[in-house]
N, C-alpha and C positions, 0 to 999 in steps of 0.2 A: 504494500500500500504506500502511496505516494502522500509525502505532507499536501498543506495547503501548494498551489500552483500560482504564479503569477505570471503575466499577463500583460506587455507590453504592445501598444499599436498604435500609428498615426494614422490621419485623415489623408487625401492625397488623393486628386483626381477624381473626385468623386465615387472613391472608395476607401474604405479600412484596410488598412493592409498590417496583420499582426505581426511585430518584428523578432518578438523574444518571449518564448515559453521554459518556464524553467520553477524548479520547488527547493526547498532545500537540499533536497538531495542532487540538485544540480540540473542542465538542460531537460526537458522531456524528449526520448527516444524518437528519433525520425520519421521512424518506421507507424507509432503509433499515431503522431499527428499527420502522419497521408493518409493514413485506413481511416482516421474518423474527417478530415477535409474532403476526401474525394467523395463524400453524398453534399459537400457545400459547392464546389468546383463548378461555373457554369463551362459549357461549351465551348472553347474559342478565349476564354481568357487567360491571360498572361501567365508566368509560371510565380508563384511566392503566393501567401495567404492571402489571398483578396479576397473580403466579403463587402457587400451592399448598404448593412447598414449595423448600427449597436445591438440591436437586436439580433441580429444574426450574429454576432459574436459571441452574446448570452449562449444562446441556443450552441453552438459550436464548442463554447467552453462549458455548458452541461455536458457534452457529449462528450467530450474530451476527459473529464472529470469521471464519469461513468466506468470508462474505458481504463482507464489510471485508476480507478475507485480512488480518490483523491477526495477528502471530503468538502476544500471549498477552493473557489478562486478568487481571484483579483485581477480586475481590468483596469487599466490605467492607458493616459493618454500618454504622448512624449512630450506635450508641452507641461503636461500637471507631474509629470515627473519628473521634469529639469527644473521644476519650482520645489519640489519636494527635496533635490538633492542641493541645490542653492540651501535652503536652512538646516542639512544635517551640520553637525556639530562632531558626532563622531560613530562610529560604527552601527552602536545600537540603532540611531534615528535612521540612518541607511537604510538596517534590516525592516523597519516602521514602514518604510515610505508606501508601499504598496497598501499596507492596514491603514492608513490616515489618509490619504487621497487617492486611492481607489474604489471600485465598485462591488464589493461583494458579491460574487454568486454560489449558491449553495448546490452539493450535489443530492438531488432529491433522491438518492437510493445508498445515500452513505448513513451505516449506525452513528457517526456520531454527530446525528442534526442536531444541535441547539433547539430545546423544548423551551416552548413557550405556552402562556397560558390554555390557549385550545385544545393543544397536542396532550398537556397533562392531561387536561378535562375528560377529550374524546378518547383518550388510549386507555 
């Protein structure tokens, strides 16, 4: 099982294109981010991670997260992350940057979801 994943990608040309995928355990394997990109892949598009819109990233990085059973990610911009690395101070706030201005996405088939009130309730 793979820690949390983080999640780098810029806008450009009217698409997302994700630059860096990696957890603490280091890069994510190549091999699994083609088997789960190649159902996002259109026809005819360029070679590197192009998707359409944030949403479709969500969706890519649950799938990705699945696949890695990885319990949660982080998406983050390159501009909200070259502001995030401008006020580190020293290592720790580095390791932050993704949990402070990034996007949280959870992986909805990992045990360790964060329970909250409903979930106690309903479960």
């Amino acid at each position: 099982m793979e820690k949390e994943m983080n999640i780098l990608y810029k806008f450009e040309d009217n698409s997302y294109e994700i630059i860096q995928l990696f957890s603490e355990n280091g890069p994510i394997p190549s091999k699994i981010i083609t088997s789960v990109y190649s159902e996002f892949k259109r026809p005819g598009s360029p070679d590197g991670l192009l998707l359409s819109s944030i949403d479709e990233i969500g969706r890519f990085v649950v799938d990705l997260l699945s696949e890695t059973d990885s319990p949660e990610g982080y998406i983050l911009s390159i501009e909200d992350y070259n502001i995030g690395v401008d006020s580190c101070l020293d290592t720790e706030q580095f390791r932050e940057i993704f949990r402070r201005f990034g996007t949280n996405i959870q992986n909805p088939d990992s045990g360790n979801k964060k329970k909250n009130l409903f979930t106690k309730f309903f479960n």
